[in-house]
N, CA, C and O atoms as a MOPAC input file, in Angstrom:
PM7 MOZYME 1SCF
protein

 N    -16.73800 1    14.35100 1   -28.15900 1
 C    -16.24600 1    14.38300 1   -26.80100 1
 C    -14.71500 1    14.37100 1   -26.79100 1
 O    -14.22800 1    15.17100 1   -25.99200 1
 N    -14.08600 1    13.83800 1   -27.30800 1
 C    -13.01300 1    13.18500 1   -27.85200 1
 C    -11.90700 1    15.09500 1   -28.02100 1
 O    -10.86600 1    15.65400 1   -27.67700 1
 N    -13.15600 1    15.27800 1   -28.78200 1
 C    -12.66200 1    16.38700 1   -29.09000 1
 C    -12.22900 1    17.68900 1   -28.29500 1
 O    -11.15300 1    18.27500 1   -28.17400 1
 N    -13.72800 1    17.93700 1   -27.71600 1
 C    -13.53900 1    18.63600 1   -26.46200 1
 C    -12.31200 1    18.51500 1   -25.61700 1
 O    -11.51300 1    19.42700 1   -25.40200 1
 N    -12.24600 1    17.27700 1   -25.15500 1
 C    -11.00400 1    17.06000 1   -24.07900 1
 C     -9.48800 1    17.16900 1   -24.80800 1
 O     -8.51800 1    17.36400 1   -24.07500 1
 N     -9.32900 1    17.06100 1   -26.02800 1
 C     -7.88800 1    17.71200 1   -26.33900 1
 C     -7.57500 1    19.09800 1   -25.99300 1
 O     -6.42700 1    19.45200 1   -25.72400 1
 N     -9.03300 1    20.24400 1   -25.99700 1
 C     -8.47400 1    21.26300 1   -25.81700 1
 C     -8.07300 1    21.90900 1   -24.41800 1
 O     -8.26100 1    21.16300 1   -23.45800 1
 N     -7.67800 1    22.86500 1   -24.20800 1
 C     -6.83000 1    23.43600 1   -23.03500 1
 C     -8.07500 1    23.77100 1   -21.87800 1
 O     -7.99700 1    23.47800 1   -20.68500 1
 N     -8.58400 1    24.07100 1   -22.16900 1
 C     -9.97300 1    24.53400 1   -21.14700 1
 C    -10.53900 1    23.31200 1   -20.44700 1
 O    -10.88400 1    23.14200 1   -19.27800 1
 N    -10.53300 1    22.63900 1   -21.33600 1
 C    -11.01800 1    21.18800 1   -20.74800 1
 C    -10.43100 1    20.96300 1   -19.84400 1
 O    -10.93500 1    21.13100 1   -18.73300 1
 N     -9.13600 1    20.49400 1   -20.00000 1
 C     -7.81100 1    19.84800 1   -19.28200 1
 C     -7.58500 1    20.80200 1   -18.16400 1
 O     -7.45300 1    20.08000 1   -17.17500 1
 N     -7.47400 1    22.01200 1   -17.80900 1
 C     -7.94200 1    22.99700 1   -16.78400 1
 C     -8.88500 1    22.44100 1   -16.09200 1
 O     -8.44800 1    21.90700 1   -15.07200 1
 N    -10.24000 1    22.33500 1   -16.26900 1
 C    -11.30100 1    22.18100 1   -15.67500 1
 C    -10.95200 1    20.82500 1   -15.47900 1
 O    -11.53500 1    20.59600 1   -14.42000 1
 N    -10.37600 1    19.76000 1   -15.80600 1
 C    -10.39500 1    18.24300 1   -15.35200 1
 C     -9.50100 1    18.40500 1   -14.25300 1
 O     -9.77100 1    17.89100 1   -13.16800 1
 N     -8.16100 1    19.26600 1   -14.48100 1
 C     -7.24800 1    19.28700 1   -13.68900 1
 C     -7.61700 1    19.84300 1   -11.81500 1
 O     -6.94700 1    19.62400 1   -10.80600 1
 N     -8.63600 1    20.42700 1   -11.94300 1
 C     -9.12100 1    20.73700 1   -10.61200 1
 C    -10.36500 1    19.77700 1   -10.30200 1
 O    -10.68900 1    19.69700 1    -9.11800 1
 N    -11.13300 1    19.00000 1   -11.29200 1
 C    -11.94600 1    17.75800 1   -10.26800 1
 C    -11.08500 1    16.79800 1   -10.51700 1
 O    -11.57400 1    15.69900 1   -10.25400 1
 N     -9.77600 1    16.73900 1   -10.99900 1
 C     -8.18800 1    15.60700 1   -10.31300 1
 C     -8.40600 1    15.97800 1    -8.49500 1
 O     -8.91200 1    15.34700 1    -7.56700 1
 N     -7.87600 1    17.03800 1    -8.58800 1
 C     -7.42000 1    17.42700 1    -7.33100 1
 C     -8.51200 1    16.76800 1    -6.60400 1
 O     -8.46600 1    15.69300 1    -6.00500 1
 N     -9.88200 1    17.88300 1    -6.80200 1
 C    -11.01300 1    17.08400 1    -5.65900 1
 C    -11.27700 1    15.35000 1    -5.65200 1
 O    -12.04900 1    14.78000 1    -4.88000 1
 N    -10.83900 1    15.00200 1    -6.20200 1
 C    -10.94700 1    13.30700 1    -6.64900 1
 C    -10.30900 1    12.91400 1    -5.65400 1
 O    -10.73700 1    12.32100 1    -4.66400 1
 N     -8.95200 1    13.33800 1    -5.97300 1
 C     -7.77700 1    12.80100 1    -4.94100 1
 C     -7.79500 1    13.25600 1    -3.84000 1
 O     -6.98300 1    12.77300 1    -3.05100 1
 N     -8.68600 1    14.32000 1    -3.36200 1
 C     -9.08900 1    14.62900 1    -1.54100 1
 C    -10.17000 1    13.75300 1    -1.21000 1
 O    -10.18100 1    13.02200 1    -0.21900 1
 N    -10.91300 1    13.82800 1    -1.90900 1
 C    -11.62900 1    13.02300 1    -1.81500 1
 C    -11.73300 1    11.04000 1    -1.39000 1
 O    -12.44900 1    10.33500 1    -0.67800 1
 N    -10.48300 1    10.81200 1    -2.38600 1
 C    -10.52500 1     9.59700 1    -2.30200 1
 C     -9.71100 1     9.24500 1    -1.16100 1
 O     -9.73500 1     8.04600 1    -0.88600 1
 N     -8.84700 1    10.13900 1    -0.27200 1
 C     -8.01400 1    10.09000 1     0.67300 1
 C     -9.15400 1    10.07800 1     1.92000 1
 O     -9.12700 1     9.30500 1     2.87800 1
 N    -10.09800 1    11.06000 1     1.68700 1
 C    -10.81300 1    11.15800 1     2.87700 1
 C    -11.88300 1     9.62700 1     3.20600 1
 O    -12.38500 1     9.06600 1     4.18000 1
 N    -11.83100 1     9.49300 1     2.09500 1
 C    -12.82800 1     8.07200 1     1.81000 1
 C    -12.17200 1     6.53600 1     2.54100 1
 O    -12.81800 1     5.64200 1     3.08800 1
 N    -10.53300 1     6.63400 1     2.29300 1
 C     -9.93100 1     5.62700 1     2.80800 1
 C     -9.21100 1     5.86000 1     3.93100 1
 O     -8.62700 1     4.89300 1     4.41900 1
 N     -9.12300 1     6.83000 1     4.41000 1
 C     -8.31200 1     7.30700 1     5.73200 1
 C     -9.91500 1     7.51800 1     7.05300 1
 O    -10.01700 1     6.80300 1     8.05000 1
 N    -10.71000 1     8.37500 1     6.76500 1
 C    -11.63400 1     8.41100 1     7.42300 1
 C    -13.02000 1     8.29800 1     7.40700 1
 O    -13.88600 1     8.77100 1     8.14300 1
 N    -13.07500 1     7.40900 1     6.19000 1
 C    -14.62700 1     6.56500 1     6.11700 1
 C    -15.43900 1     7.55900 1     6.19500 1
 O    -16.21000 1     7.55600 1     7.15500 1
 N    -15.50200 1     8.66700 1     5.23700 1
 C    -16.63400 1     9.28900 1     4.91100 1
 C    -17.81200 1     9.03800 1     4.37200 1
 O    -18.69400 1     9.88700 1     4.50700 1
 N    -18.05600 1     7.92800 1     3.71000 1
 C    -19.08900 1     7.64200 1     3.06400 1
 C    -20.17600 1     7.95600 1     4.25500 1
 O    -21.11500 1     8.66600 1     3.89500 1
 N    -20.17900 1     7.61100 1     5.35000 1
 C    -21.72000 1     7.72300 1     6.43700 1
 C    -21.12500 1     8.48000 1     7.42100 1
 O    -19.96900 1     8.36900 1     7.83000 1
 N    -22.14400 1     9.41100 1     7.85300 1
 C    -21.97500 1    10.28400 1     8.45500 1
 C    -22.50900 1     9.22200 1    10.19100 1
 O    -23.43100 1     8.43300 1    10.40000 1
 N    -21.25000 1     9.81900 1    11.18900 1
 C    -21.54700 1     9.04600 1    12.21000 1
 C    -22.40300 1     9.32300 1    13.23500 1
 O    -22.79000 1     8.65200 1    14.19200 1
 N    -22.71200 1    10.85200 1    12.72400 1
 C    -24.07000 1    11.52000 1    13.75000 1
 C    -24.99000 1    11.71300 1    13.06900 1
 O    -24.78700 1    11.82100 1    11.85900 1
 N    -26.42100 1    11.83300 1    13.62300 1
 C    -27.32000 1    12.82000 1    13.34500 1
 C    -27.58900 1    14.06700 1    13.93200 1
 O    -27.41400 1    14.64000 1    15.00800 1
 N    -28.32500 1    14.37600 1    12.27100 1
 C    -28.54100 1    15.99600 1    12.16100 1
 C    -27.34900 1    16.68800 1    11.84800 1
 O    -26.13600 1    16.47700 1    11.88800 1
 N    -28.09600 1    17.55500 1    11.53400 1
 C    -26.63100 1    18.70800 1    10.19800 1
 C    -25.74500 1    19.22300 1    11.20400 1
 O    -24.80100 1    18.43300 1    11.19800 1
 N    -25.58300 1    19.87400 1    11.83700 1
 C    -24.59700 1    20.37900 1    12.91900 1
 C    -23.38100 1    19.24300 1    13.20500 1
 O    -22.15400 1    19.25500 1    13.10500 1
 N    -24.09400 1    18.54900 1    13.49200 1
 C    -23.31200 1    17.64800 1    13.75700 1
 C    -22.30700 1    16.87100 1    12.85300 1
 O    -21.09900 1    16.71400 1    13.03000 1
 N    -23.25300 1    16.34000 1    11.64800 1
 C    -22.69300 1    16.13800 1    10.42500 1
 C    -21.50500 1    17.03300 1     9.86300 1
 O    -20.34200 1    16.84900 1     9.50400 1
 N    -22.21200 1    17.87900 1     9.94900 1
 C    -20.99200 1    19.65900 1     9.18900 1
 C    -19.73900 1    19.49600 1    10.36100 1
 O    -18.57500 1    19.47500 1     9.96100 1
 N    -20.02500 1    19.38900 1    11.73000 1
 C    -18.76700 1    19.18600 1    12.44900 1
 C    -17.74100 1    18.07300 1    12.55100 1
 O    -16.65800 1    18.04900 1    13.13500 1
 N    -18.41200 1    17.10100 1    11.78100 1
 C    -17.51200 1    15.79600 1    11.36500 1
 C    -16.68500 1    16.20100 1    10.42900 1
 O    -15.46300 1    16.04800 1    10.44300 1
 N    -17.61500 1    16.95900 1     9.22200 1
 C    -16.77900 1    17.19000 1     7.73500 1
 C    -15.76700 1    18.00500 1     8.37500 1
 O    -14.62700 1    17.61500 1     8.12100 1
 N    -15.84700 1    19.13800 1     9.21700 1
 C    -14.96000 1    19.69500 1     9.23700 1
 C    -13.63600 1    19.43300 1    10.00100 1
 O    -12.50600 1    19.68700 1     9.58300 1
 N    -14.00700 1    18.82100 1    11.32500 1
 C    -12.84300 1    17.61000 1    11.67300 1
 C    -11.85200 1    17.17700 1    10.67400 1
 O    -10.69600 1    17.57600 1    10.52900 1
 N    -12.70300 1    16.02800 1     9.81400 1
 C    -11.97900 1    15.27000 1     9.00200 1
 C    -11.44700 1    16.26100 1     8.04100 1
 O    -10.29900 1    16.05100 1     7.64900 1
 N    -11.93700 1    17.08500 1     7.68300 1
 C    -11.05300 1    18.43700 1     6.48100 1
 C     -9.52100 1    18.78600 1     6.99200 1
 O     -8.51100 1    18.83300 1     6.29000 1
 N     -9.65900 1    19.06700 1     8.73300 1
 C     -8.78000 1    19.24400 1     9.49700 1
 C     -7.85400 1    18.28100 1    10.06200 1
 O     -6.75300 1    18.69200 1    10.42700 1
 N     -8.12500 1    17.16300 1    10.17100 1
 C     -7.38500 1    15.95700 1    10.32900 1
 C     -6.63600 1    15.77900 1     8.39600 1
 O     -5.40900 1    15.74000 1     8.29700 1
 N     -7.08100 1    15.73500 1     7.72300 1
 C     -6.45800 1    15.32400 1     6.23600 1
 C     -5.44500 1    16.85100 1     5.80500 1
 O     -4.48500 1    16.77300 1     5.03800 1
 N     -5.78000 1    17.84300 1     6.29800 1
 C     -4.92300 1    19.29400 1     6.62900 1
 C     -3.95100 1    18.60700 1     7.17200 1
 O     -2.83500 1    18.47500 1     6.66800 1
 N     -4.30400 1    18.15700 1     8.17800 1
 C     -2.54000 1    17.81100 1     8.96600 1
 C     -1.90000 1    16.91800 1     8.98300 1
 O     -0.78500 1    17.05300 1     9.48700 1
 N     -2.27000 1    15.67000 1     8.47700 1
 C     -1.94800 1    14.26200 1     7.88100 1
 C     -0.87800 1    15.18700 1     6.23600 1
 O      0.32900 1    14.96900 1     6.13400 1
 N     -1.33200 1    15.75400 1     5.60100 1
 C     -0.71900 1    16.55300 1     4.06200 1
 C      0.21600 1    16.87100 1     4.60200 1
 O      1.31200 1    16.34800 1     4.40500 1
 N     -0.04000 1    17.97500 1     5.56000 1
 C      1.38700 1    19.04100 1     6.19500 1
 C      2.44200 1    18.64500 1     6.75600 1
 O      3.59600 1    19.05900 1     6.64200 1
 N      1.94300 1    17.69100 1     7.47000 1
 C      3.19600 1    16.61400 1     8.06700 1
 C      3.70800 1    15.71500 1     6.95000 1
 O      4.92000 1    15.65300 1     7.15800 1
 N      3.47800 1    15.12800 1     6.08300 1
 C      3.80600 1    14.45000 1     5.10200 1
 C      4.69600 1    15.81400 1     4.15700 1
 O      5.90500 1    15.69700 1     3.95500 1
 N      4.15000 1    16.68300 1     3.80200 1
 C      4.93300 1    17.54900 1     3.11900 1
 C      5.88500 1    18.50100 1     4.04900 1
 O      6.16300 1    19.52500 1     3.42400 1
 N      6.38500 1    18.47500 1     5.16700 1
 C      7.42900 1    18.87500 1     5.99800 1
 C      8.27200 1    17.31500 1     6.19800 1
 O      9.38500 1    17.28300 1     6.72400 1
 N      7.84000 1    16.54000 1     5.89100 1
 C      8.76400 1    15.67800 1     6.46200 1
 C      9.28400 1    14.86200 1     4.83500 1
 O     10.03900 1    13.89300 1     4.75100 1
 N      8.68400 1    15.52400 1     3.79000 1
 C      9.17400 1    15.11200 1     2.15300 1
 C      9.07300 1    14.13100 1     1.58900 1
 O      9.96300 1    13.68600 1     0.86500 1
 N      7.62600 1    13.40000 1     1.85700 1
 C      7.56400 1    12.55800 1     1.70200 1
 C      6.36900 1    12.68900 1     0.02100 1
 O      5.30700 1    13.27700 1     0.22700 1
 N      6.52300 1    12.34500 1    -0.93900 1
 C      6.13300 1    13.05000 1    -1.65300 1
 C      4.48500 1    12.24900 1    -2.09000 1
 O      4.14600 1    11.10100 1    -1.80300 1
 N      3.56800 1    13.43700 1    -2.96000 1
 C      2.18500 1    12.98900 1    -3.32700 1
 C      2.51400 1    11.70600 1    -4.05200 1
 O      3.39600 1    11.54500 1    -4.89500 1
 N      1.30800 1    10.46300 1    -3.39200 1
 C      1.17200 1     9.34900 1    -4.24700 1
 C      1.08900 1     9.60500 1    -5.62200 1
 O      0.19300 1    10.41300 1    -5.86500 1
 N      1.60400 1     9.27100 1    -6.46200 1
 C      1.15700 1     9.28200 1    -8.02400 1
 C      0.15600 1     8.43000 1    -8.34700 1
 O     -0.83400 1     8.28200 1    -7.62900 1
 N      0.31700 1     7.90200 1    -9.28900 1
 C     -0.62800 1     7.18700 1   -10.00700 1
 C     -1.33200 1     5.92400 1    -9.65000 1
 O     -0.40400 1     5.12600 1    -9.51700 1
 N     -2.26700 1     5.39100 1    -9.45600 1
 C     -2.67800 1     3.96600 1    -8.57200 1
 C     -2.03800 1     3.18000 1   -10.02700 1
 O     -2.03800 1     3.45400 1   -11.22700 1
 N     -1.38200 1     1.79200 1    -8.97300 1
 C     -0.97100 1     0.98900 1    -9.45200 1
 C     -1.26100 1    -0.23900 1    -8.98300 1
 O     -1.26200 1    -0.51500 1    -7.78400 1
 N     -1.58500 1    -1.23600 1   -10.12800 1
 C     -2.45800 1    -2.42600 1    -9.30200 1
 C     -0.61000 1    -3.47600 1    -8.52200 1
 O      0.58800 1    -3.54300 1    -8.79400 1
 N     -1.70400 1    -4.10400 1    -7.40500 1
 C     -1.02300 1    -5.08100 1    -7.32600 1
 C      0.21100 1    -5.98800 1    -8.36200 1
 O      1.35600 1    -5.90200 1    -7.92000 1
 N      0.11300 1    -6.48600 1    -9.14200 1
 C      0.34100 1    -7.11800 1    -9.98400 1
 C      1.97900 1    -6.30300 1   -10.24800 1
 O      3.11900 1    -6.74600 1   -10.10600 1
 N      1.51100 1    -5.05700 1   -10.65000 1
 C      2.53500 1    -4.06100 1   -10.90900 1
 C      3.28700 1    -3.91400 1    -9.82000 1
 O      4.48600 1    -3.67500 1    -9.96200 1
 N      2.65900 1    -4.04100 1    -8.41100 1
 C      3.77300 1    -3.42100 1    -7.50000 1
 C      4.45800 1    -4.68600 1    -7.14600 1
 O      5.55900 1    -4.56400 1    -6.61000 1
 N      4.07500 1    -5.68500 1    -7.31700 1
 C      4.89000 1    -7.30100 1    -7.19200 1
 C      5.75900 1    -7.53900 1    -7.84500 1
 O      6.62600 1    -8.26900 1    -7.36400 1
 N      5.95100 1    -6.95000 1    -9.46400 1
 C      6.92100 1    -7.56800 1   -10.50400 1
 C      8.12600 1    -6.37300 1    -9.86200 1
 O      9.32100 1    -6.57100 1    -9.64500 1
 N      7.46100 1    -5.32300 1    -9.69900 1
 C      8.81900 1    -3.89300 1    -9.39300 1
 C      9.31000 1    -4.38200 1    -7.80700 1
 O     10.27000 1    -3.76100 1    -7.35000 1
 N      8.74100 1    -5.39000 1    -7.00700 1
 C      9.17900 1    -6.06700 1    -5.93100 1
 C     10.25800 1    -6.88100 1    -5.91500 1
 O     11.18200 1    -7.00200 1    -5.11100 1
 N      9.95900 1    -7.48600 1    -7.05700 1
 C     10.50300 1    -8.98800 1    -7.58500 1
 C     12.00400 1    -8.46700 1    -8.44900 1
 O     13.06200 1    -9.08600 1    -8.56600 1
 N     11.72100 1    -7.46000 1    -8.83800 1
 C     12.33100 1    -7.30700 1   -10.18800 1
 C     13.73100 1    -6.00800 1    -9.10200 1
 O     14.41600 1    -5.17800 1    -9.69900 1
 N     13.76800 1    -6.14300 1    -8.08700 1
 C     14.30900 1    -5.01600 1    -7.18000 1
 C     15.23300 1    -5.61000 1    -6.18200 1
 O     16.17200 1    -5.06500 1    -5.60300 1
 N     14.62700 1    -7.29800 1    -6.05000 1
 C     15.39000 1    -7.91100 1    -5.09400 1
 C     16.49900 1    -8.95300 1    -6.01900 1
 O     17.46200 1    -9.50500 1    -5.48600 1
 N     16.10600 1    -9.11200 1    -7.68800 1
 C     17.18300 1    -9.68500 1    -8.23000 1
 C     18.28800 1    -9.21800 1    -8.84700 1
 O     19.14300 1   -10.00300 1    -9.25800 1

C-alpha cells in the first residue's frame, strides 16, 4: 500500500477526494448535511442543491474579498501556544 501511494497516479487521484473531503466537510459544518430536512427525493435533491449554492457563494465572497483557503486543521492546543506565543 505504502507503495502504491508514493506513486504519481495515486497522489492525483487522492488529490481530488482532498478536494471532495474539504466540500464536503464545509457543507457538514456550515449546513448540517448529515439529515436531510424533508421528505422524499425532490425535495431532498432541492436541499442539496440549495446548500451546493449557498457554499458557491459563501467561497466566492471569501475569494473576492482574499481571504484565503483554510489550510490544515490544527488542534486547539496548537492554536493556544501560537496565541500565547504572539502576545509575548
Amino acid at each position: 500500500m505504502r507503495a502504491d501511494q508514493a506513486t504519481d497516479g495515486w497522489k492525483e487521484q487522492y488529490a481530488l477526494r482532498a478536494g471532495v473531503e474539504g466540500t464536503m466537510a464545509q457543507a457538514s459544518s456550515r449546513c448540517d448535511v448529515h439529515r436531510a430536512r424533508y421528505r422524499g427525493l425532490a425535495r431532498t435533491h432541492l436541499q442539496h442543491v440549495l446548500t451546493a449554492t449557498a457554499l458557491n457563494l459563501v467561497r466566492t465572497d471569501a475569494w473576492l474579498a482574499g481571504i484565503p483557503l483554510a489550510g490544515a486543521w490544527t488542534s486547539r492546543l496548537t492554536r493556544l501556544h501560537a496565541t500565547l506565543a504572539a502576545t509575548m
